[in-house]
N, C-alpha and C positions, 0 to 999 in steps of 0.2 A: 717199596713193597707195601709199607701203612698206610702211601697216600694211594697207593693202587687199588688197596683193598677196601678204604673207607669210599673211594669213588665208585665200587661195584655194589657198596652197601646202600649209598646215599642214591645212584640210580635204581636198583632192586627198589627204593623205600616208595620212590615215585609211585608206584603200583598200587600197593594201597589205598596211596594217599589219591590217588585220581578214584578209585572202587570209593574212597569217602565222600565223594561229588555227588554219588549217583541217585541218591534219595530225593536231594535238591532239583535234579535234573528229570527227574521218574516226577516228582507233584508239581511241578515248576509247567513244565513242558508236553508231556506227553499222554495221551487217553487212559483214563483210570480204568481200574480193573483189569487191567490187561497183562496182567505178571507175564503169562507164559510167550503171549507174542513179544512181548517186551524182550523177551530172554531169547526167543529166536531172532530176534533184528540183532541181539547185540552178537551172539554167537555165529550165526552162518554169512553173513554178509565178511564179516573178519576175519573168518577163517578160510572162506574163497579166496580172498584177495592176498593172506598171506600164501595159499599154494599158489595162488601163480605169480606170484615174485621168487619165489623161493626152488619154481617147477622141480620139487622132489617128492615121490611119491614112496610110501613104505614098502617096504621086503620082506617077504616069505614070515617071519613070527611077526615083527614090526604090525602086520595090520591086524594083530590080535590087541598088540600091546596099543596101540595108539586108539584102538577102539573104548580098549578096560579104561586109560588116561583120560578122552575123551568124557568118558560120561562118569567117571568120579568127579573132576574137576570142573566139566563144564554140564555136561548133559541131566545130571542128577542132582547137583548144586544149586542150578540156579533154580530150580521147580523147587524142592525144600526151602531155598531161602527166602524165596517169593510166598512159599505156602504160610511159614515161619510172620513172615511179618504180617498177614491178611491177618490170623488167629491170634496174635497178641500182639501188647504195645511193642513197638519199633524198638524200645528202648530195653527190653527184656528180651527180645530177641537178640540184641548187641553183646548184652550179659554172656548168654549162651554161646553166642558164637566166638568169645574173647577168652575161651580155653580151648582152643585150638592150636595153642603151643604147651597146652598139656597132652594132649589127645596126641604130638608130634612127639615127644618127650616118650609115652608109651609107646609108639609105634617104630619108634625109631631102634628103640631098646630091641625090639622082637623082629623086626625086618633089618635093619642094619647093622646092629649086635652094639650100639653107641649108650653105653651106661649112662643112666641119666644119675646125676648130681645133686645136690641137697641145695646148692645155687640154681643151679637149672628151676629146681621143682618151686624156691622159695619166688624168684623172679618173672613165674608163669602164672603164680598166682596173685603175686602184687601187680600185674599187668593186670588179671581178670579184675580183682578188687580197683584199680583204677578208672578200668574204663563202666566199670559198673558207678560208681560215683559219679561220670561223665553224664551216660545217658538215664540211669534207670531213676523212674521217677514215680511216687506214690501211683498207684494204680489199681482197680480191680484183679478181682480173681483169674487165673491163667488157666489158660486152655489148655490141655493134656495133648492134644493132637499137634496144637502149636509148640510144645515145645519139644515132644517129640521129633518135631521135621527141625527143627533148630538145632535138635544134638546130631540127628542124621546128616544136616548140611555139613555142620561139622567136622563130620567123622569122616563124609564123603569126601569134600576139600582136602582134610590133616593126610587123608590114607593116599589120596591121588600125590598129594603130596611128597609124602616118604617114598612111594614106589616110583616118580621119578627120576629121583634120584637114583634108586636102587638099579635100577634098568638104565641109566642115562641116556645115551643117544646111540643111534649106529653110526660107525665110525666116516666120516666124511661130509654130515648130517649136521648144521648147524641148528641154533633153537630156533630160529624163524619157520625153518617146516616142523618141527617136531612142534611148535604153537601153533601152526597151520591146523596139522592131522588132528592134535586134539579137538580144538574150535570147531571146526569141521563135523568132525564123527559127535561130536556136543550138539549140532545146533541140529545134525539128521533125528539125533534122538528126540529131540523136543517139538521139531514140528509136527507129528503125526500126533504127538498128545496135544501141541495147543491148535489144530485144526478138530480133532475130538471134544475138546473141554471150550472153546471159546469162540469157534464157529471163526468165520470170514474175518479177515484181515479188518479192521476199523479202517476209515477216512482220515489221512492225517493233513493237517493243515499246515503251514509253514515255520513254524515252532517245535511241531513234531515232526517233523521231519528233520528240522535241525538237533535236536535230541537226539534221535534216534543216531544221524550222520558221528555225532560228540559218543555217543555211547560206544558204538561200531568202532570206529578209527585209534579216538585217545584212549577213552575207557576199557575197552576191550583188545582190539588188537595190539597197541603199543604197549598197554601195560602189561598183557599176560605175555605178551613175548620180554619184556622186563622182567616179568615172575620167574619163567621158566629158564631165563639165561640165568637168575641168580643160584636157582635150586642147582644149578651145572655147577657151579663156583664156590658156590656157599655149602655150610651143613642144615639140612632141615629146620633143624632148629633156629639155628639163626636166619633164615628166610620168616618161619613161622611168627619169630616174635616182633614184627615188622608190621603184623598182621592189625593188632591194637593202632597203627597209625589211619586206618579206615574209619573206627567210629570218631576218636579223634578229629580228625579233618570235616566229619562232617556238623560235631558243636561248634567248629569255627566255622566254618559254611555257615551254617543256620545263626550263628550270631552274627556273620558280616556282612550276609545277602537275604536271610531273610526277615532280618531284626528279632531274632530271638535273644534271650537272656542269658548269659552266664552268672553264676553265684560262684559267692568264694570255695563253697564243696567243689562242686565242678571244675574249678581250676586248680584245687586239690588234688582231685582225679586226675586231670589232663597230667599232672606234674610227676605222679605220681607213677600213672601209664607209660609217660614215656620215659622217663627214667630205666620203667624194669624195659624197655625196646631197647634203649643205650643199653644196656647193662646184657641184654638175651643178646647184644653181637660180641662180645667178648669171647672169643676161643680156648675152650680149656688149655690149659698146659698139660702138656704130653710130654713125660721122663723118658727119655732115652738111654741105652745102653751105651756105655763107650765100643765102637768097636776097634777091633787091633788088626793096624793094614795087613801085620804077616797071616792073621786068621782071616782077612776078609780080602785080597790084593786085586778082585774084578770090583771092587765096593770107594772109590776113592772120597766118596759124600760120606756124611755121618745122617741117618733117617732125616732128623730133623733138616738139614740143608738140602737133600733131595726133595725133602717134599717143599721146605719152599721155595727152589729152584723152578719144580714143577706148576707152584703156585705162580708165579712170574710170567716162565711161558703161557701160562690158564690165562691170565688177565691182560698178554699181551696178541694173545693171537688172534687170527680173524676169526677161526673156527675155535668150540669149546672142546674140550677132550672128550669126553662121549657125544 
């Protein structure tokens, strides 16, 4: 059951950790200035391909909910975070974006009724403090519009996030279409703004095009179908604080491919970030009542072994429970 669970954690974690590439791969590879096309190549191409692998198409409320999903997660994200980093340094936008297992902690509380904890609160913020160590670096004045769309990506990601969970799947519905339908209604929403805001598609050469192929398939499609199978499996929270393995991955990108520098602060940080990531997958303890078989005789499990009975089946089955 621990090694089942640390194996759903350590794949879940891949996701990030490929979202911490994508800086390297965005200056490395592909046409500047181009956030919004950038953000339609990685959304609608991955999320085609996963509905027709997956050919399942949403039901009666479903095309409401996969729409709302869609553009918290993908269709509103990725334009805030692209705006986020145009308007101030990359590395203060990191900052911002690295309480977003606080922003999961609140929302969780008020959509999923999950009391948040004095551990919880203390280790969302030793992650933010971590990875701020990592990336944030002396710098100019910040831009009020930038950070603005920084807390908005945020809060767009944390909220798509809790709800869903809170809505899970329909029943027979594995997460490879329910990562379809999002990506998908994500990537409708963003082309009509980046055909509005940045004119015709650029010329891409064969490095951008390989980019683009890396962002589409590993970056996007496999990883957010990683994301969204864990949010099945896992509690928000503990998805959420997985979240800090992205800036992370990308100070070890940039030190190992693009000869940047680490200092002994920065690996401070790194240590410190990911520790509170270990530490945010630890599942509270839940007290249970004894129950007494003659008062409960259809009940032969006691809570705790049902539910991790249920966990079992979760981590063993083809399909996830919602």
């Amino acid at each position: 059951m621990a090694a089942n669970r640390a194996a759903l954690i350590a794949l879940t974690a891949l996701a990030p950790v490929s979202w911490g590439t994508t800086y390297a791969v965005t200056t490395e590879f592909l046409p500047a200035d181009r956030p919004l096309f950038t953000g339609l190549m990685r959304a609608l191409p991955a999320g085609l391909l996963l509905l027709a692998l997956a050919r399942v198409l949403p039901r009666g409320a479903w095309w409401g909910k996969a729409a709302v999903l869609g553009a918290l997660n993908i269709g509103a994200f990725f334009p805030l975070l692209f705006l986020s980093a145009y308007r101030m340094p990359g590395g203060m936008a990191a900052v911002v974006g690295s309480v977003g297992p606080l922003f999961v902690v609140g929302l969780s509380a008020l959509l999923l009724g999950q009391r948040p904890t004095a551990r919880t609160l203390l280790t969302g913020t030793a992650a933010a403090f971590g990875v701020g160590l990592v990336v944030l670096k002396a710098a100019g004045a910040l831009d009020a519009l930038g950070v603005l769309a920084a807390l908005a990506s945020t809060a767009s990601m944390s909220t798509g996030t809790v709800l869903t969970q809170r809505w899970g799947r329909p029943e027979g519905v594995g997460p490879l279409a329910l990562t379809g339908w999002q990506l998908t209604a994500g990537g409708l929403l963003i082309a009509p703004l980046a055909f509005l805001v940045e004119g015709a598609p650029p010329a891409l050469d064969g490095p951008a095009i390989g980019g683009h192929l890396y962002l589409a398939l590993a970056n996007t499609a496999v990883a957010y179908w990683l994301w969204f199978r864990g949010i099945g499996r896992l509690t928000a929270t503990q998805v959420t604080f997985l979240g800090p393995l992205s800036p992370l991955t990308a100070a070890v990108v940039g030190w190992a491919a693009l000869g940047e520098a680490l200092t002994s602060v920065q690996l401070a940080g790194m240590a410190l970030a990911f520790g509170a990531t270990v530490a945010g997958q630890i599942a509270p303890r839940t007290r249970t009542a004894p129950v007494s078989p003659a008062s409960s005789p259809a009940a032969p499990f006691s809570s705790a072994e049902e539910n991790g009975r249920k966990d079992s089946m979760d981590l063993t089955a083809p399909a996830l429970r919602r």
